[in-house]
C-alpha positions as CSV (number, residue, x, y, z in Angstrom):
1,X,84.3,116.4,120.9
2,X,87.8,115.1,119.0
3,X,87.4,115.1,115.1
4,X,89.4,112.8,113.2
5,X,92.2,114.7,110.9
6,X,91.4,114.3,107.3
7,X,93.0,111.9,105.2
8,X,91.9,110.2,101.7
9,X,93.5,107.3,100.0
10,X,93.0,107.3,96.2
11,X,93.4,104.1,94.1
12,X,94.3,104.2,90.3
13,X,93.4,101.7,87.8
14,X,96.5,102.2,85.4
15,X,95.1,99.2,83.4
16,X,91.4,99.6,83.6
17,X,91.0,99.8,79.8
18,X,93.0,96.3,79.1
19,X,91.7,94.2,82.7
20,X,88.0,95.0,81.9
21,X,88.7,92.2,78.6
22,X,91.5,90.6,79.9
23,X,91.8,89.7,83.6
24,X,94.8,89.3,86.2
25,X,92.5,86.7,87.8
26,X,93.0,84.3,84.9
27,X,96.7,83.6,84.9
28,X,96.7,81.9,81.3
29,X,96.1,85.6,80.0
30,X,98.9,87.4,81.2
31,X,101.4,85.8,78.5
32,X,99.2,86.8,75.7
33,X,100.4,90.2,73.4
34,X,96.6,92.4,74.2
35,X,96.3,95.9,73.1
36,X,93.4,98.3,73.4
37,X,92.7,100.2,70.2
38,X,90.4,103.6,70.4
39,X,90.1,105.8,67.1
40,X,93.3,103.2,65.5
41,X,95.7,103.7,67.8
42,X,96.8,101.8,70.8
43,X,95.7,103.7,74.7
44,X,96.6,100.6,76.7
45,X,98.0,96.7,76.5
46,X,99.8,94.4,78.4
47,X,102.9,93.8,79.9
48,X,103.9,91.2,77.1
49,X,102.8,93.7,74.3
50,X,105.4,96.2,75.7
51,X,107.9,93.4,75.5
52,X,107.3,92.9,71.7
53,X,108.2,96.4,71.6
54,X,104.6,98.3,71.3
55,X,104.1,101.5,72.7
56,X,100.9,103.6,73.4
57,X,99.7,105.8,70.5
58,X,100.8,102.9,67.6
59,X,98.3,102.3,64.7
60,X,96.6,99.1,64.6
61,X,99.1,98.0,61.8
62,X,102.4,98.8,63.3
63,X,100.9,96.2,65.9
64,X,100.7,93.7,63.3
65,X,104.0,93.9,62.5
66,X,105.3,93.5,65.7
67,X,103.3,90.8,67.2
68,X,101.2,88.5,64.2
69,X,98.3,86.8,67.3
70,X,98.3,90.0,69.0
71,X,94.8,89.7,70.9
72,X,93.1,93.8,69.7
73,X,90.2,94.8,71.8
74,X,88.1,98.4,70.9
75,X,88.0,100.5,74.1
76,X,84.5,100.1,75.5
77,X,83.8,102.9,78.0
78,X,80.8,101.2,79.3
79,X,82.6,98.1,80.8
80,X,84.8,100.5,82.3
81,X,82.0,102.3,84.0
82,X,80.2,99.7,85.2
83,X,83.7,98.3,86.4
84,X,84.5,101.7,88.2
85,X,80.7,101.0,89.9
86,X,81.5,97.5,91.3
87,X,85.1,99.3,92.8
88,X,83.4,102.0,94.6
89,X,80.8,99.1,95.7
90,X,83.7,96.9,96.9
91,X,85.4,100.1,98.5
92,X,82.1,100.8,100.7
93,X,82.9,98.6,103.4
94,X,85.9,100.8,104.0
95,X,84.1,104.0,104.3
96,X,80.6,105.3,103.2
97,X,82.7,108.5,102.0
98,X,83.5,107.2,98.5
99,X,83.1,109.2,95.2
100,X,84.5,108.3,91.3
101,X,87.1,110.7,89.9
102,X,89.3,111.6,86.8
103,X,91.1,109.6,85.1
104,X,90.3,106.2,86.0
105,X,90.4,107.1,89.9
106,X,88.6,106.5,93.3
107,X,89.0,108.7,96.4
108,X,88.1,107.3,99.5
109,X,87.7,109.6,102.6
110,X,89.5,107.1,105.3
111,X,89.1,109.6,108.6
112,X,87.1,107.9,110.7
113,X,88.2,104.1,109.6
114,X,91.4,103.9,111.0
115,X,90.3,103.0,114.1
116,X,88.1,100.5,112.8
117,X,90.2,98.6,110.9
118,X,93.7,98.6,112.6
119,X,95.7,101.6,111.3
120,X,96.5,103.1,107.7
121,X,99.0,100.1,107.1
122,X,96.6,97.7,108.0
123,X,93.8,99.6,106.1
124,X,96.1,100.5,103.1
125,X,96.5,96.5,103.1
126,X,92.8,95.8,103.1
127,X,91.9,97.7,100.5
128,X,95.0,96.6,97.7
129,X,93.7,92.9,99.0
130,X,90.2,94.0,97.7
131,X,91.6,95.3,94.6
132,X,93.9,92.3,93.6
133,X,90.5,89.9,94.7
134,X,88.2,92.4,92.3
135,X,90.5,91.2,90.1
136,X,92.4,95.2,88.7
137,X,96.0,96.3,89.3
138,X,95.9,99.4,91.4
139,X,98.1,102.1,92.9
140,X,97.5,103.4,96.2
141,X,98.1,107.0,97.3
142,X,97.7,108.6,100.2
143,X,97.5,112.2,101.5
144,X,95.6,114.4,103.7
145,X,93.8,116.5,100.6
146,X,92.0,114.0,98.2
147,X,93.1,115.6,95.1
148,X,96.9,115.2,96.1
149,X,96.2,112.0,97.1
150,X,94.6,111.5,93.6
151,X,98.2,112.8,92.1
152,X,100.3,110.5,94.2
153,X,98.7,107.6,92.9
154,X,98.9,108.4,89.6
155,X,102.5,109.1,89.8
156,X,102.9,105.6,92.0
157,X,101.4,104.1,88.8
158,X,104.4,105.3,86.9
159,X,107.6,104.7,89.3
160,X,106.1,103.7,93.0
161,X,104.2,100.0,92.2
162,X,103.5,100.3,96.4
163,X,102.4,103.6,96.1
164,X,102.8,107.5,97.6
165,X,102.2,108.3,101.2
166,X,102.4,111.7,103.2
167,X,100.4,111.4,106.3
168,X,101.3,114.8,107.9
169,X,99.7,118.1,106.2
170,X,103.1,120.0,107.1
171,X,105.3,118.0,104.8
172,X,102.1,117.9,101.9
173,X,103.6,120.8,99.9
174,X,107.5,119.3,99.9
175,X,106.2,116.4,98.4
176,X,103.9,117.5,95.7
177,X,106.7,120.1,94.5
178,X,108.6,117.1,93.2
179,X,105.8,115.8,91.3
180,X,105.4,116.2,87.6
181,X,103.1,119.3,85.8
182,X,101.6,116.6,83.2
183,X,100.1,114.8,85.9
184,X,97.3,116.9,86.5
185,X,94.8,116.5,84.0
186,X,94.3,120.5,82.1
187,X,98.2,120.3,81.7
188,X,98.1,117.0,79.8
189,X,96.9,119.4,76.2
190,X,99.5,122.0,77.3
191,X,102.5,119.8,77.9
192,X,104.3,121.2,75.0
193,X,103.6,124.5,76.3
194,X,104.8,124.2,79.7
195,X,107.9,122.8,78.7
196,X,108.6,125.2,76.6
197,X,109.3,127.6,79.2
198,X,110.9,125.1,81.7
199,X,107.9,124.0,83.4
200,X,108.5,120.3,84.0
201,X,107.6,120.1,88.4
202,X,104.6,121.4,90.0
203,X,107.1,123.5,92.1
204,X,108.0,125.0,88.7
205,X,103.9,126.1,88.1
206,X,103.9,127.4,91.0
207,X,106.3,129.8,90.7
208,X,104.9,131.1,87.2
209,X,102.8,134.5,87.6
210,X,99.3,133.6,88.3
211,X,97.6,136.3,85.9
212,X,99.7,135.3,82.4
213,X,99.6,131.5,83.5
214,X,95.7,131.6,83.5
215,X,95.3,134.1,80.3
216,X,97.6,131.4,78.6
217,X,96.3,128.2,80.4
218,X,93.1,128.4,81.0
219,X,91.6,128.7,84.7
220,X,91.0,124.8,85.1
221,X,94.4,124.5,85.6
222,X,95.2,127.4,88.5
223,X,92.1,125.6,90.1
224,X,93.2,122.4,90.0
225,X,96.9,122.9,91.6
226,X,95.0,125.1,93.9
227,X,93.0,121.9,95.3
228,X,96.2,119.7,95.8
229,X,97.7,122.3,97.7
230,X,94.5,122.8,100.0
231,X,94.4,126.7,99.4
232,X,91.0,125.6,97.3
233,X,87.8,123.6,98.9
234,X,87.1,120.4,97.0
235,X,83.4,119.1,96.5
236,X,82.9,115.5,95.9
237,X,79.7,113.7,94.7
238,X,79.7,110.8,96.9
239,X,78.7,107.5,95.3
240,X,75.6,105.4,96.3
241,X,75.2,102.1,96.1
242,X,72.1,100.7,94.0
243,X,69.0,99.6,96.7
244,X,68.8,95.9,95.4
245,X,71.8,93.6,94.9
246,X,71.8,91.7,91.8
247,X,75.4,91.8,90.1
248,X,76.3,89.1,86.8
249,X,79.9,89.1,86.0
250,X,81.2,87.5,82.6
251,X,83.8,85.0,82.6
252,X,87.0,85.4,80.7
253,X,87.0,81.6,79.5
254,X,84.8,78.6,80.2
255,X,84.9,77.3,83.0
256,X,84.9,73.4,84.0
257,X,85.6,72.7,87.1
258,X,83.6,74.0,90.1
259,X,86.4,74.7,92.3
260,X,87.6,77.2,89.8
261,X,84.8,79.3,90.0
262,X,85.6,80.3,93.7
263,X,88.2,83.3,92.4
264,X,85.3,84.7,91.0
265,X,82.7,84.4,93.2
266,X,85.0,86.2,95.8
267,X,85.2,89.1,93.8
268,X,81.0,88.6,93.7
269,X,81.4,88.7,97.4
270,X,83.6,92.0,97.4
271,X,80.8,94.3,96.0
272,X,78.3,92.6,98.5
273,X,80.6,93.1,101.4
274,X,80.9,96.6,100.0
275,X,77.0,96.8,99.2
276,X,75.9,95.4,103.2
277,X,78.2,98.0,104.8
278,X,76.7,100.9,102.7
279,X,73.2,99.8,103.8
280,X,74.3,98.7,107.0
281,X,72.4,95.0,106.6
282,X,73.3,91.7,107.1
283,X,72.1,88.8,104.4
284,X,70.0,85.9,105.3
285,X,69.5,84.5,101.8
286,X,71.7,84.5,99.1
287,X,71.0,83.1,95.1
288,X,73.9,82.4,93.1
289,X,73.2,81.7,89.3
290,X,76.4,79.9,87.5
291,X,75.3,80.9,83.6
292,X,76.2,78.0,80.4
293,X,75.9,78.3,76.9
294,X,73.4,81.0,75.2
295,X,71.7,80.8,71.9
296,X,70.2,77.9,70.1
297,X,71.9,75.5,72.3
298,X,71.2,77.3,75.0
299,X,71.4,75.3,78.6
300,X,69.6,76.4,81.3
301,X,72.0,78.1,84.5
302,X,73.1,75.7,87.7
303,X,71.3,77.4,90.6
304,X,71.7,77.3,94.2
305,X,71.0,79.1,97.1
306,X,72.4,80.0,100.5
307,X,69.7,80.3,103.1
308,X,71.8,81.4,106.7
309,X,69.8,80.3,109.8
310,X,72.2,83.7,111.3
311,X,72.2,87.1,109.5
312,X,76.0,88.0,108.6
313,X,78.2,90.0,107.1
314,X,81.5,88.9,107.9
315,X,83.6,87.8,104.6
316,X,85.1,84.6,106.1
317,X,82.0,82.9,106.8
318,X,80.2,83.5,103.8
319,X,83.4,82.6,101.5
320,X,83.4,79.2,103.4
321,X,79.9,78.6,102.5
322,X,80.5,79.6,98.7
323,X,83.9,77.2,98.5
324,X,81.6,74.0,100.5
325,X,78.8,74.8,98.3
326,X,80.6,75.3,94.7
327,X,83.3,71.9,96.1
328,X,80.4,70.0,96.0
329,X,78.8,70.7,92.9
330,X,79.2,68.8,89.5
331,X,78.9,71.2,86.4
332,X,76.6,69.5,83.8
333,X,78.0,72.2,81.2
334,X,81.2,74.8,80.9
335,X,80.0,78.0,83.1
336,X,80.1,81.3,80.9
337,X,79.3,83.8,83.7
338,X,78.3,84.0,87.0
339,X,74.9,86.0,88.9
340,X,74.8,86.3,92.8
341,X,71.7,88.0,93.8
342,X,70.4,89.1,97.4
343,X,67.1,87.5,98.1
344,X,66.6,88.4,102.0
345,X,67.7,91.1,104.5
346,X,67.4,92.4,108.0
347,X,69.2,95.1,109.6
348,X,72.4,94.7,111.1
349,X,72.9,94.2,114.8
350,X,75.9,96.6,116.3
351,X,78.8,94.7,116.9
352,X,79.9,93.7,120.6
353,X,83.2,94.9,121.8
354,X,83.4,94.4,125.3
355,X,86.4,93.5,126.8
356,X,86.0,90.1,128.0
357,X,84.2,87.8,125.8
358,X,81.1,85.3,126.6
359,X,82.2,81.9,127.9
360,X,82.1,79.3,125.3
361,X,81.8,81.9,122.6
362,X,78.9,83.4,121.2
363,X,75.4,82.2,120.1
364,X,75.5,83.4,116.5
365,X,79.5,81.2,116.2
366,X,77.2,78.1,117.2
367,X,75.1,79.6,114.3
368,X,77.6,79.8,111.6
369,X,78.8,76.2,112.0
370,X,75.9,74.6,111.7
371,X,75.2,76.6,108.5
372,X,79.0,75.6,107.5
373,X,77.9,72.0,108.3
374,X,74.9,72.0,106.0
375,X,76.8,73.9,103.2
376,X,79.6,70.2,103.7
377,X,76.7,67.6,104.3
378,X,73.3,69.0,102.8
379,X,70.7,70.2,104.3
380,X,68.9,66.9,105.1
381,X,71.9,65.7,106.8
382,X,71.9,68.0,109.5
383,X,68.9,68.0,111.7
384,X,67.3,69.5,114.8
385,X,64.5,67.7,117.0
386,X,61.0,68.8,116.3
387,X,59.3,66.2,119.3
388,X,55.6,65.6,118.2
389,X,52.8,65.2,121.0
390,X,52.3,61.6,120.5
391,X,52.7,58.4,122.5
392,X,54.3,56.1,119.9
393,X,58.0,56.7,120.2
394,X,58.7,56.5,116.3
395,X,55.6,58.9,115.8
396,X,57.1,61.3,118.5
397,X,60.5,61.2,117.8
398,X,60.9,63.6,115.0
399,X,63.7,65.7,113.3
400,X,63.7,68.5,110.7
401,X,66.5,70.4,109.3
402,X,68.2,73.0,111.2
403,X,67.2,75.6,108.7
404,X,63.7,75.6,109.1
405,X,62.4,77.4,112.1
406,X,62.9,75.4,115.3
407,X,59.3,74.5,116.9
408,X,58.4,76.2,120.4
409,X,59.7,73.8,123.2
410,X,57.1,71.7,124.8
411,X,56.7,72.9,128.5
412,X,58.6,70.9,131.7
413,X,55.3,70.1,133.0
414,X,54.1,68.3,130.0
415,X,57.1,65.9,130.1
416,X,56.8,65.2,134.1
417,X,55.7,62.0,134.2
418,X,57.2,60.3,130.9
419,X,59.7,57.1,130.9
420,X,63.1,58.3,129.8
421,X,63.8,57.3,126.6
422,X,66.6,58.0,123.7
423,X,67.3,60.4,121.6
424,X,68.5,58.2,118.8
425,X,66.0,55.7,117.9
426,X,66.7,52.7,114.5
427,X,65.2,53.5,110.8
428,X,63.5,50.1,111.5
429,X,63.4,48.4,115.0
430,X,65.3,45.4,115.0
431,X,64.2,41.6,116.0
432,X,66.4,40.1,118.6
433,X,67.4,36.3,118.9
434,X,65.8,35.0,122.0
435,X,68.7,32.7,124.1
436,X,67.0,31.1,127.6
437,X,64.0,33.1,127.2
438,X,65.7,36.3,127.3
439,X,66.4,38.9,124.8
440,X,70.1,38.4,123.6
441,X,71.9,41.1,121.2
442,X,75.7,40.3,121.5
443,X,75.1,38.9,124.8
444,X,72.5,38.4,127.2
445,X,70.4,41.3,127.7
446,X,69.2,42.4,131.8
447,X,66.2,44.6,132.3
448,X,66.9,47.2,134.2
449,X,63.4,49.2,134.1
450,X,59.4,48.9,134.6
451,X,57.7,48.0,131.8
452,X,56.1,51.3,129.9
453,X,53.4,50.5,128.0
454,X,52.0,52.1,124.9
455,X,48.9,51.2,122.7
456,X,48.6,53.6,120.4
457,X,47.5,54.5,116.9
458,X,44.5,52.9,116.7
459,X,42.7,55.6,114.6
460,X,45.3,54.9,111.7
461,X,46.7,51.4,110.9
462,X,49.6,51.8,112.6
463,X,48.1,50.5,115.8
464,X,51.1,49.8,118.3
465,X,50.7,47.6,121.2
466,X,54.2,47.3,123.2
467,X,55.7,47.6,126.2
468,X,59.3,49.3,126.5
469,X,62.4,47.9,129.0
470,X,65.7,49.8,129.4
471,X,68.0,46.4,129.0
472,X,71.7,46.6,129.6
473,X,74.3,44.1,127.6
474,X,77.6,43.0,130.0
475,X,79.6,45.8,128.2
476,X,76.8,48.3,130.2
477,X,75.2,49.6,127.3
478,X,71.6,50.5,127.5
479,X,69.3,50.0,125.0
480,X,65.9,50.4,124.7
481,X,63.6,47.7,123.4
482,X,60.5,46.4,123.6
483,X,58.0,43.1,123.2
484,X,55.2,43.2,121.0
485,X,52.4,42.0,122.1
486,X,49.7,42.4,119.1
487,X,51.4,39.6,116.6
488,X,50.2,36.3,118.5
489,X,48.2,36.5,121.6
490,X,48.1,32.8,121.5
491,X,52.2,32.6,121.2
492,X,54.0,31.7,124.9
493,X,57.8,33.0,123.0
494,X,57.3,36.4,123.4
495,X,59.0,38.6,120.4
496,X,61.6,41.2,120.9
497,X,62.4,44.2,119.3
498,X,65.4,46.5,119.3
499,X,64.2,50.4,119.0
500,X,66.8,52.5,120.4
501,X,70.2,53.0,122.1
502,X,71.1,55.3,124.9
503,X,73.9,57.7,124.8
């Protein structure tokens, strides 16, 4: 049996300090002056506080000085773990081979994806998508070791915005020899050291005697070069995703309109794309929680749900149920933050490849448009018939939604026998003008069938006495109507009634 060659694509989160406060999804922040300040000093800010001339390492009052409505955030290293989570979440519907590393980092072992999803371009595509929908800015490397893929991101954060590539194992070395020492992380306390003796490449450490660089260095650092070159096994601590899905995500601002919300609850929709593949489900029921002011005025959330009448998985259909459901909702209050929650689960069928699809498409597509239909119109608006055993034609002629469970079919043999009548019957039957003795609704209506007669519903006090005609008007349209019978014995005008109309 073939095995797949190795190869790992490592994304970076360069800004992961600054983008867990101040988002790229929320395009009025990105002019604003931010820094990050941990211990005084700046370790990260935006693109426009680099403009106004700060730098990393500046005290909190050299800041002031150059930028007066500077926006100063203290580092918080549990939004950035939690962030790192909902990543790696996100990133598990690329590979179940995905585990957290240094320095703001995420390795992914790609192997046996690339089939899956169309190539490394097309993959390496998918997953900056993700990234820039999760709302970070990454950098991409990839590599068949994971920790020199881990080194070619982080140098793509610094020159290479596309990112570092190297495919091939034979041309691995070439490429990391270019590469700076202080990228790896035991040389970033001995910087000063290494370039003291000239050490500025990896090609350059190499070189150096192995015996006086690790009784000057430290053995971290031989073992660490030693893994990007492959002469030294890696072990990785793969991450798991939690067993229940229940993620709330704060807002940067508040939020008004309903339509806006939908960045966000794609990025919602990332980490359960992410969570279904790593537990190989599909959702049936979905709860989505839109979160308004806390406190004293506190207001309680706007919740809905997303009940599927067809397990999926697939991020197209469930993004076009979130933006008919969210474009039709009227916010009472500003939305603050946002809870999506999986209520219901089966496991997930294996997908069909075969080579020539079924005719007229497949069952589950019929499916997904009706849920898509009752996401637009509501749920009362789109129904299925549920026929009840009953001779009265209004009585028997009944409809529930399509996303309750259809009732079992009533056999052929119980239906041999029965007048045809329509499917689509008035709210109210309506009285018809009587013209000559005949029944006359836009013209003069012909009977063109037996009489059926019904009397029914004498143990309640909707007794019905009738008797139904199939009629046809001089366009040929049949209807179906009927004359009571019950109102006046005495009465020789009969009274006519319009109930149905025949498609």
């Amino acid at each position: 049996m073939a095995t797949c060659p190795p190869l790992w694509i490592a994304v970076h989160l360069p800004l992961l300090q600054l983008e867990v406060f101040v988002t790229p999804l929320f395009a009025q922040q990105e002019t604003q002056v931010s820094v990050i300040l941990h211990q005084g000093r700046v370790t990260s800010m935006s693109a426009s506080a680099d403009q106004a001339g700060i730098r990393l390492g500046m005290r909190a009052g050299s800041v002031q000085m150059l930028s007066a409505d500077a926006d100063y955030y203290q580092r918080d290293h549990n939004k950035e773990k939690l962030a790192l989570q909902a990543i790696a979440t996100a990133l598990l519907q690329y590979s179940p081979q995905v585990c957290l590393a240094e320095d703001d980092c995420i390795l992914v072992d790609i192997s046996a994806s690339l089939s899956l999803f169309g190539g490394i371009r097309a993959l390496r595509k998918r997953v900056q998508e993700s990234m820039r929908i999760l709302g970070y800015t990454a950098t991409t490397g990839i590599a068949p070791i994971a920790r020199a893929a881990w080194l070619f991101a982080k140098q793509a954060s610094r020159k290479l915005p596309r990112g570092q590539h190297v495919f091939k194992l034979q041309r691995l070395s070439q490429r990391l020899d270019r590469l700076p020492v202080k990228l790896l992380t035991a040389a970033e306390p001995l910087t000063e050291l290494l370039q003291g003796i000239a050490c500025y490449r990896l090609r350059d450490l190499r070189q150096l005697p192995r015996p006086g660089l690790q009784r000057r260095c430290g053995k971290a650092l031989l073992i660490e070069l030693d893994q990007a070159y492959g002469e030294q096994a890696e072990v990785h601590e793969w991450y798991l995703a939690a067993p229940e899905f229940k993620v709330k995500m704060e807002l940067p601002d508040r939020i008004e309109q309903a339509e806006s919300l939908l960045i966000f609850a794609r990025s919602l929709l990332a980490q359960l794309l992410g969570w279904l593949a790593a537990q190989q489900l599909a959702v049936t029921h979905i709860h989505m929680e839109l979160l308004h002011e806390r406190g004293r005025q506190a207001i309680p959330p706007t919740m809905f749900d997303l009940q599927l009448a067809q397990a999926c998985w697939q991020e197209s259909h469930l993004l076009s149920l979130f933006k008919e459901k969210l474009s039709q909702l009227k916010l009472h209050s500003a939305v603050i933050g946002m809870l999506l929650e999986v209520k219901q689960t089966i496991l997930r069928e294996a997908q069909s490849y075969t080579l020539f699809p079924e005719p007229g498409g497949q069952a589950n597509e019929h499916k997904r448009l009706l849920e898509l239909l009752v996401a637009r119109l509501g749920e009362e608006n789109v129904l299925q018939p549920a026929p009840q055993a009953d001779h009265r034609a209004d009585v028997a002629n009944h409809w529930i939604s399509v996303i309750k469970k259809a009732p079992s079919p009533c056999p052929a043999s119980a239906l041999a026998g029965y007048a045809l009548r329509p499917n689509w019957l008035l709210p109210q039957p309506l009285a018809l003008d009587i013209h000559e003795h005949r029944p006359y609704y836009g013209s003069e209506l012909k009977l063109v069938s037996p009489a059926e007669r019904i009397e029914a519903g004498w143990w309640h006090e909707q007794i019905q006495t009738r008797d139904y005609y199939i009629a046809v008007d001089k366009r040929h349209v049949r209807y179906w109507i009927y004359r009571e019978r019950a109102n006046d014995p005495d009465s020789e005008e009969p009274v006519w009634f319009l109930h149905g109309v025949f498609g």
